[in-house]
Residue, then its C-alpha position, 0 to 999 in steps of 0.5 A: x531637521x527631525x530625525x525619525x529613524x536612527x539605526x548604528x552598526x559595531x559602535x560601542x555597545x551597540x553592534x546592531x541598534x535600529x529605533x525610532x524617534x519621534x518628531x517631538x520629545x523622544x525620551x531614551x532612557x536606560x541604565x548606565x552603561x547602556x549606550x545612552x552618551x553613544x546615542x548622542x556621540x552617533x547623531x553627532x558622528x552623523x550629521x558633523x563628521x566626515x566619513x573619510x576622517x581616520x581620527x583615533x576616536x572613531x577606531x575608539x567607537x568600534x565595538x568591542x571584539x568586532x572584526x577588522x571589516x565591521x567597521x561604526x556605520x551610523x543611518x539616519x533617516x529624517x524629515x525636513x520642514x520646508x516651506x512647501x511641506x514636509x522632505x523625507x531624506x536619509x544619510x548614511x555613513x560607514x567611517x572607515x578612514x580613507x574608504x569611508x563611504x557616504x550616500x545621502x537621499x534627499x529630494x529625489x538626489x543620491x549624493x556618494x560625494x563625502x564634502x557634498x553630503x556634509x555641505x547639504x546637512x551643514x545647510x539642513x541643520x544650519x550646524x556646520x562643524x562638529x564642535x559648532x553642534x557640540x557647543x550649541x544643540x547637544x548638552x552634556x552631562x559633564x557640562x552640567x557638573x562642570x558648572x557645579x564645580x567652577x564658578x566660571x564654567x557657565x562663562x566659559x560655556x557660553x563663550x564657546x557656544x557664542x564662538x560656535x565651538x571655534x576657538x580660532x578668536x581666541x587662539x588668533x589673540x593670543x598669537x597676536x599677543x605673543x607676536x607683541x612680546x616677541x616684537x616690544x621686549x625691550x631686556x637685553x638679555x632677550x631684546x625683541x625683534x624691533x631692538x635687534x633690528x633698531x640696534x643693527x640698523x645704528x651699526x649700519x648706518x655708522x659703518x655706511x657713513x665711514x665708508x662714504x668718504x672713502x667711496x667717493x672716489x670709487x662712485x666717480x670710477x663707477x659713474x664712469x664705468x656706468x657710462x661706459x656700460x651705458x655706450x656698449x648696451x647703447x651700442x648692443x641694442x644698436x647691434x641687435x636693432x640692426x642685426x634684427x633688421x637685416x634679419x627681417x630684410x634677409x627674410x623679407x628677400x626670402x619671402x620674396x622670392x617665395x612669393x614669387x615662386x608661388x605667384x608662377x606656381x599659380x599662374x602656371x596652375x590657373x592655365x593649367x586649370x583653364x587648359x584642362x577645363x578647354x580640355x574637359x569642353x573640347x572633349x565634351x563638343x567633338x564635332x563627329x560622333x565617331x571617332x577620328x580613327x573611325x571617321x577616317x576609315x569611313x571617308x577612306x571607305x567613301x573616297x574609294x566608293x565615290x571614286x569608283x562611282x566617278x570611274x563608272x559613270x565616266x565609263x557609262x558616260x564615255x562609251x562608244x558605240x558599235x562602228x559600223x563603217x567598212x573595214x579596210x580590205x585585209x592585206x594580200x597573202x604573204x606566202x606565194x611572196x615567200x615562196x617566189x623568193x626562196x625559189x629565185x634564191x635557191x636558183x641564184x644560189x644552184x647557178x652561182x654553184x654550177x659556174x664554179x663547177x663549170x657545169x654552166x656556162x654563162x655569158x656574164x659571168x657570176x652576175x646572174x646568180x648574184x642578181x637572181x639571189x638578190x630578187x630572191x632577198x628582195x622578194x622574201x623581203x616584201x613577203x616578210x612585210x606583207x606577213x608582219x602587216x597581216x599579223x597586225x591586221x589579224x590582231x587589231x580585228x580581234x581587239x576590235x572585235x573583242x572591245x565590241x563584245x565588251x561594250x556590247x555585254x559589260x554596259x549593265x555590269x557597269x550600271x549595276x555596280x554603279x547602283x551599288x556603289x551608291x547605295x554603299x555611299x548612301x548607307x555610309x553617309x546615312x550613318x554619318x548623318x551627313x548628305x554628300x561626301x563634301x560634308x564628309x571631308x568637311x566633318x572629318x577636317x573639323x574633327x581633324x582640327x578638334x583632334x589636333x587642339x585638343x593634343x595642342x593643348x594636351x601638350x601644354x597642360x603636360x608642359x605646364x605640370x607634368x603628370x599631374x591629374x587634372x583633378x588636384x589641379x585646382x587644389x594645388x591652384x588654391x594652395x598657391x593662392x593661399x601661399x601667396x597671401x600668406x606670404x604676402x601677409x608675413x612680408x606686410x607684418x615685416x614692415x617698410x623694411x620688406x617694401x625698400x629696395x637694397x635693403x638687405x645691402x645697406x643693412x649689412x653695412x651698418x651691421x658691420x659699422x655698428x659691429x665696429x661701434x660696438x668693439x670700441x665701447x667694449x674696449x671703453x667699457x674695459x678700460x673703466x672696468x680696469x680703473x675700478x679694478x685698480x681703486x684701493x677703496x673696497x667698495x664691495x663691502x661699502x656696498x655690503x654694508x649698505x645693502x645690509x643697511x637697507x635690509x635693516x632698515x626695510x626689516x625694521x620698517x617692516x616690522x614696525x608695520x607689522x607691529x601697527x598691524x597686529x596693534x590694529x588686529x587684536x584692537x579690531x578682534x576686542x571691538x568684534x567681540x564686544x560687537x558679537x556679545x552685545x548682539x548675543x547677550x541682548x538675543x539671549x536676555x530676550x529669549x531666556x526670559x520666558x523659558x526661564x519664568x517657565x520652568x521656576x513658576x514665575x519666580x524668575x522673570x528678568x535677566x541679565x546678561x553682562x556683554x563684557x564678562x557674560x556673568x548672568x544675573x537675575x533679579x530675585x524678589x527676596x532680595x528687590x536686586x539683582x542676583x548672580x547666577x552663581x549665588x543660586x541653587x546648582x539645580x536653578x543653575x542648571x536652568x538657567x544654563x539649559x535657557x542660555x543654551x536654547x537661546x543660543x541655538x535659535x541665534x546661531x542656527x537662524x531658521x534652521x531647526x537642528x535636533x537638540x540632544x540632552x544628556x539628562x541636564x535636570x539630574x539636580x532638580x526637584x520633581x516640580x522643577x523636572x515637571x516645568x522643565x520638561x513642559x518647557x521641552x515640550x513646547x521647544x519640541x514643536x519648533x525642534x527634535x528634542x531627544x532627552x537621554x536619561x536614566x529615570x522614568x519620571x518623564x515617560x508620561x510628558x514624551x512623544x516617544x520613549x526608547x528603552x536601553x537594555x544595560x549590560x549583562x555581562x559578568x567576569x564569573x571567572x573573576x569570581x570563583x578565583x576569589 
């Protein structure tokens, strides 16, 4: 990674700081107390630190006098070497404790996710903590007078760059080691934890051995109770076996039952589905195209006009022509009769009056006035019939007379009403589509009967499911189905037990049996209970003690393996280190040779690099030996640090190429040294970023870029006057 761009907001002394750097050797200088080491505490702070970190060192990089909102903001605008060319991307940071907040650019992706972000840097610059880049690619001034003032410094140094700024190794080492002591002391007035558990496992074990005789007996009595125990759990789980059963007997019947019920809801539903699809059909093929109501006023219209037809043309057929015989004479008169009659009565009746008067005198007396009124009767008699009889003459010539003037006017009445009644019939049967009127009563009885078995089956859908609509039949038939099976497939998940007949009866049995087993195994399970009760022995704290024994002796054995264990880990953690500096000091002896002939002119050409103590040695011409680092000039140190340091930046961060940051480490040397050394950077910078932090100009000539820091300008005037 090569940062080109480097831009800070309200840290430190830089309230409003935007530079750019270039791909190589940049160099910033100023004076002091121009925020050169904050430069470095940025690129630090925004490649490492995560923007949500609420440390009281980031509230201690605010610049001074800002405002509660402005809060340190670091930008960083970089370019990556991948193997398909050059990626641009940039990084910014605003570090505001729990709101702080991160966006990060890079191949096309913008990443606001603080964890995310420090993951994609950790794998650009192959630096992937803090403390990992502060002990590797950036070197502090007070590293390099450190080394000036402890002999092993350089040591420590190159350990903590090796560790990668982790100190864990050695933090785990030394709580192994002080686990050991705590675990082995062996004093009595601070025994270790393996004699307390030893000292506690003998006072157990001799109190458990006291008690063994004393609780022979009361083990008899709990073998007993054991036993006892035993019987009524035998006989609980017998219980409950049986009791399950018949519960899945009981829902076996239940399920039964109500597949059943299901089983006649569908066949019930499946008729009422086939009747309402009879239904559907029948509705589909009635054999008229009219209506019953309608096809029966039709044939009643049509009997009525093929009855009129019968009747006319029975008329038409069976009429009797004019009679043209000779009448029977017509009957004599009735009145001279009449008249004859009322004058013998009327005589009869003046005779008999004169002979009561004595007027006349007859010889026979009264007789002939009798007889003269009886010839009258007689004569009115006859006279009456003859009028009866010509009344009745006189009748039946005028109904003849009158049936001859019918037939003779009202024959082709007759046949033309009769011409109408069949084209009546014709148009009728026309609209029918039927040909004569059997037909007719042929259609209307099949329709009769179509009518009556669609209301036949009408009916029995009704009696097979009340009101319900025919349309949620088949649903409802489903839905039985599928209770059927579903029943069905509970009672086969049930077992044999759903398939015996009476199984119900004879598990209730048992149950009730195995109820009464269970009452005496309770009743034998108290007694022995009782019996333990009554043992004088304590064998409760028998048992204590021996549990308290147990716990001893799983703690001791616990404690001795974790004793092995953490033997075994510092073991382990020694052979990895040695490991780690073996691979490390061959690493560094190969790449600080060249680096280290550079920047001394060749009289340095061979080191040594101790894998246990990393003590570093050279070889000195002088001396044909070799030489401790320690033994040299503080400015030949300084190299000799600067080289390890580089060395180990190409080991720790692989083909990844952070930034490297320095903070004027060739402060002590001579202007030829300074010149070497900053040729030396000059060909490192092709491979990484090198930003040299200083306060002289001798090496503007040799960089890529230079930077120049304003110092402060700021003076307590106040301060002054009062003095």
């Amino acid at each position: 990674m090569r940062i080109t761009r480097l831009r800070l907001q309200h840290l430190r002394k830089h309230r409003d700081l935007d530079i750019e750097l270039a791909r190589g050797l940049t160099i910033v200088r100023g004076p002091n107390e121009s925020g050169k080491t904050t430069l470095q505490r940025a690129i630090e702070l925004g490649l490492t630190r995560r923007v949500t970190s609420a440390s009281a060192d980031i509230d201690g990089l605010r610049t001074w006098g800002a405002a509660d909102e402005e809060r340190p903001t670091v930008r960083i605008e970089f370019e990556q070497d991948e193997e398909d060319g050059v990626h641009p991307g940039s990084v910014e940071k605003s570090f505001r404790g729990a709101k702080g907040a991160v966006r990060m650019e890079y191949e096309g992706n913008a990443i606001t996710d603080p964890a995310m972000a420090d993951q994609v840097l950790a794998e650009l610059t192959g630096v992937p903590t803090e403390g990992f880049f502060r002990s590797t690619a950036s070197v502090r001034h007070h590293e390099v007078d450190d080394l000036a003032r402890d002999e092993s410094a350089l040591k420590d140094r190159l350990q903590a760059s090796i560790s990668g700024g982790d100190r864990g190794t050695s933090r785990a080492r030394k709580k192994l080691e002080k686990a050991l002591y705590e675990l082995n002391t062996k004093g009595e007035k601070n025994p270790g934890r393996l004699k307390v558990a030893e000292a506690a496992v003998a006072q157990a074990g001799a109190g458990v051995e006291q008690g063994e005789l004393a609780l022979a007996q009361l083990e008899r009595d709990r073998d007993r109770l054991s036993v006892a125990r035993e019987r009524r759990a035998d006989a609980d789980a017998g219980l409950a076996e049986r009791r399950s059963l018949l519960e899945k007997a009981r829902q076996a019947e239940r399920l039964e039952a109500e597949r059943s019920a299901a089983q006649e809801r569908f066949e019930r539903y499946r008729t009422a589905v086939q009747v309402s699809e009879q239904i559907a059909a029948m509705h589909e093929s009635h054999p008229s195209k009219n209506a019953l109501p309608i096809l029966r006023e039709v044939a009643t219209r049509l009997r009525a006009i093929d009855g009129r037809m019968r009747e006319l043309r029975a008329m038409l057929s069976g009429e009797v022509e004019v009679n043209y015989e000779v009448e029977t004479p017509e009957p004599r008169s009735w009145r001279p009769i009449a008249i004859v009659a009322l004058a013998l009565i009327a005589a009869g009746v003046a005779l008999a009056a004169g002979t009561q008067l004595s007027l006349i005198s007859l010889p026979s007396g009264q007789v002939l006035p009798l007889i003269v009124v009886v010839a009258g009767l007689v004569l009115a008699l006859q006279g009456r019939r003859q009028r009866v009889q010509a009344h009745s003459f006189e009748r039946q010539k005028q109904l003849r007379d009158t049936e001859v003037d019918r037939r003779l006017r009202g024959r082709s009445q007759l046949e033309q009403e009769l011409q109408e009644a069949e084209l009546r019939m014709a148009n009728e049967l026309s609209g029918l589509e039927l040909p004569d009127m059997p037909a007719v009563e042929a259609l209307l009885a099949a329709e009769e009967a179509h009518v009556t078995e669609i209301e036949r089956l009408s009916a029995q859908l009704s009696g097979l499911v009340g009101r319900e609509p025919p349309d949620v039949l088949p649903s409802m038939r489903d839905a039985a189905a599928l209770e059927i099976d579903q029943k069905t497939g509970a009672l086969d998940a049930l077992g044999p037990i759903a398939k015996e007949p009476r199984a119900r009866e004879r598990l209730e049995v048992e149950v009730r049996d195995a109820e009464h087993a269970v009452e005496a195994a309770r009743d034998e399970e108290a007694n022995a209970r009782a019996r333990v009760d009554q043992n004088a022995v304590d064998a409760e704290e028998v048992a204590a003690q021996a549990e308290r024994l147990a716990t001893w002796q799983e703690q001791l054995a616990a404690l001795q393996r974790r004793n092995r264990v953490y033997d075994l880990t510092l073991k382990a953690i020694d052979e990895a280190e040695r490991a780690t500096m073996r691979t490390a000091t061959r690493y560094l002896e190969k790449h600080m040779v060249g680096d280290l002939a550079r920047v001394t002119g060749g009289r340095y050409r061979r080191v040594r690099v101790d894998d246990a103590t990393l003590g570093i040695e050279v070889f000195a011409p002088e001396r044909n030996d070799w030489v401790d680092v320690s033994a040299l000039s503080q400015g030949t140190l300084d190299l000799v640090y600067l080289a390890a340091r580089i060395g180990l930046v190409r080991l720790v961060t692989g083909d990844r190429r952070p930034p490297l940051v320095l903070d004027d480490p060739f402060v002590t040397l001579d202007d030829d040294r300074a010149r070497r050394a900053l040729e030396l950077l000059r060909a490192i910078s092709t491979d990484f970023q090198v930003i040299y932090l200083t306060c002289s100009d001798r090496y503007d000539a040799a960089a890529d870029a230079v930077c120049a820091l304003d110092g402060p300008t700021a003076s307590d005037t106040e301060a002054v006057g009062a003095a």
